[in-house]
N, C-alpha and C positions, 0 to 999 in steps of 0.2 A: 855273228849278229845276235845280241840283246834280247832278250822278250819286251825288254821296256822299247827297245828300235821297233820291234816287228810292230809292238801296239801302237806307236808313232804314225809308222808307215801305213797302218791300215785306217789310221786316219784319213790319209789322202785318198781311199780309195773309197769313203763314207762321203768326201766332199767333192769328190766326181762326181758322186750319184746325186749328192744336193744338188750340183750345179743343172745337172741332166732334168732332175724333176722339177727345179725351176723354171729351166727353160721352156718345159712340156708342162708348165701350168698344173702339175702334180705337188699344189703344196704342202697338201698332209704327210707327204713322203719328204720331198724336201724339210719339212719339219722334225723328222725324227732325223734323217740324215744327219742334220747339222747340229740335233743333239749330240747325235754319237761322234760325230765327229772335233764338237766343243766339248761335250766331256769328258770323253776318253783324255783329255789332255791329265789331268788326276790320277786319272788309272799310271800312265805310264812312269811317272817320275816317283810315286810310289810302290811301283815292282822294281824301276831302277835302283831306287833307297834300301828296299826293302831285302832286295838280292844280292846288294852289292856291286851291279852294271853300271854305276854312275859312271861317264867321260865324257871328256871333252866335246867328243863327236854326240853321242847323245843328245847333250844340252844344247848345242847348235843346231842340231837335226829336230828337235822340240820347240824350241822356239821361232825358229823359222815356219814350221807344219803351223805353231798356236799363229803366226802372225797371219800366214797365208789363210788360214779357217775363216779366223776374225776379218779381213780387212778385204779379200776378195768375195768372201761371203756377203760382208755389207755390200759391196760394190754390187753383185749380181743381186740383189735385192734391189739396189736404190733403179739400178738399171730397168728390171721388170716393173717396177711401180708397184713391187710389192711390198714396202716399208715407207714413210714418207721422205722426203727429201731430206728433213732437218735430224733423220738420224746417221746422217754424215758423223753430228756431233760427236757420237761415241769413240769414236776414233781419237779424241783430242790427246790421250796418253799415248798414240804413236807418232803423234805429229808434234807431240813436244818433244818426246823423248827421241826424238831424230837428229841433233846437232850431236848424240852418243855417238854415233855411227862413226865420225869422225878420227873421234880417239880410237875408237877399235880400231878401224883401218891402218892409220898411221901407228898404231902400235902392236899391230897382230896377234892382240890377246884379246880372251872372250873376254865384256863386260860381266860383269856381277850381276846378278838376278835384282829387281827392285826391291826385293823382298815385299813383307805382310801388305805392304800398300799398295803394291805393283798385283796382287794377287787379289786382292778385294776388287782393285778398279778391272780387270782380268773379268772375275764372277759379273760384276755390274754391268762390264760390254756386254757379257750373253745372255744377261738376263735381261736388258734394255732390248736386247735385238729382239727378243723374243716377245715383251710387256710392247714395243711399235708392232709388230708381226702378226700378235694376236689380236688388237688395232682397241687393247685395256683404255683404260680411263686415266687422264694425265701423265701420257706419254711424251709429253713436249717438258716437262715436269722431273720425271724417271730422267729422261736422253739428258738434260739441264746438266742435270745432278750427278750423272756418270761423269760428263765431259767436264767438269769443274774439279770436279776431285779426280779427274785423269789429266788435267794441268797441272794441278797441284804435286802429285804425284812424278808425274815427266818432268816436271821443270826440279824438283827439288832431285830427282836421279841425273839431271844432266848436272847440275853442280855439284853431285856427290864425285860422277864420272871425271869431270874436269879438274876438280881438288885433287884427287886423286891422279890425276895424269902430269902433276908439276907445273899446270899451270894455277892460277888464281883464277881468270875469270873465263866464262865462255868468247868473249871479246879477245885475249890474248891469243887465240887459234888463229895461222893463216889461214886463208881464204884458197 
C-alpha cells in the first residue's frame, strides 16, 4: 500500500465523518470534513508523482474516492436542504462525461485523465459547493458558471474518448 493509497483512503474516512455531521446538523464540522476530504484529493497524487507510487490501481482508487466526495457529498447536502436545489448544476462535468464510461467498460482500460480543463472544473465544483454552502452573494451565478464550463469540458473529453476508441462519433456506439 502507497502513501498516496493511504492518503486516498483516509479521504473516505473524512467523508464519513462529513456525512455524520451532516446528518447531526454539525455543519461547521461537516465543513471542514469535506474540505479535508476535497483537498486532500492534491495532496495525494502529488506524493504519488512525487514518490514514484503512480499505478493503475491508484488512479482508479482516486478518482472514484474524488467522484464519491463530490457527487454524494452534493447529494447529502441537496438532501439536508443544506445547499439549494439548483446546485445539482455542478455536477454537469460528470453527467456529460458519462457516455466515457462506455468505452472504458467495453474496452477495459482506464480512461485518460481530462487533463488542465477537467482539473479547473474539478477546483470550481468545490469551490461552488462551498460559495452555495456558505449561502455568498450570486451563487446561482458561480453554480452557472461551473456547470457550463463542466459541459464544456465533459462533452469535449467524451469525443476525445470516442476518437480515441475507433470510432468517429459518440452516435456510432451500440446501445
Amino acid at each position: 500500500m502507497s502513501i498516496a493509497n493511504v492518503i486516498t483512503g483516509s479521504r473516505l474516512i473524512w467523508f464519513v465523518v462529513f456525512i455524520w455531521a451532516v446528518e447531526t446538523d454539525r455543519l461547521g464540522w461537516a465543513a471542514l470534513m469535506f474540505l479535508a476530504a476535497w483537498g486532500l484529493d492534491a495532496a495525494d497524487g502529488w506524493m504519488a508523482r512525487r514518490l514514484g507510487q503512480v499505478t493503475e490501481f491508484g488512479y482508479v482508487f482516486d478518482k472514484a474516492v474524488d467522484r464519491t466526495v463530490l457527487i454524494v457529498g452534493l447529494m447529502v447536502l441537496l438532501m439536508n436542504q443544506v445547499v439549494p436545489d439548483y446546485a445539482f448544476l455542478i455536477l454537469a462535468k460528470d453527467v456529460a462525461a458519462l457516455p466515457s464510461v462506455t468505452v472504458q467498460f467495453k474496452s477495459m482500460r482506464v480512461i485518460p485523465s481530462m487533463g488542465k480543463g477537467g482539473k479547473l472544473v474539478v477546483v470550481g465544483q468545490g469551490l461552488a459547493v462551498f460559495w452555495v454552502w456558505a449561502n455568498l452573494p450570486g451563487g446561482w451565478w458561480v453554480v452557472l458558471g461551473v456547470a457550463m464550463l463542466g459541459v464544456v469540458v465533459g462533452g469535449q473529453y467524451v469525443w476525445r474518448v470516442y476518437s480515441n476508441s475507433g470510432r468517429s462519433t459518440p452516435e456510432a456506439v451500440e446501445n
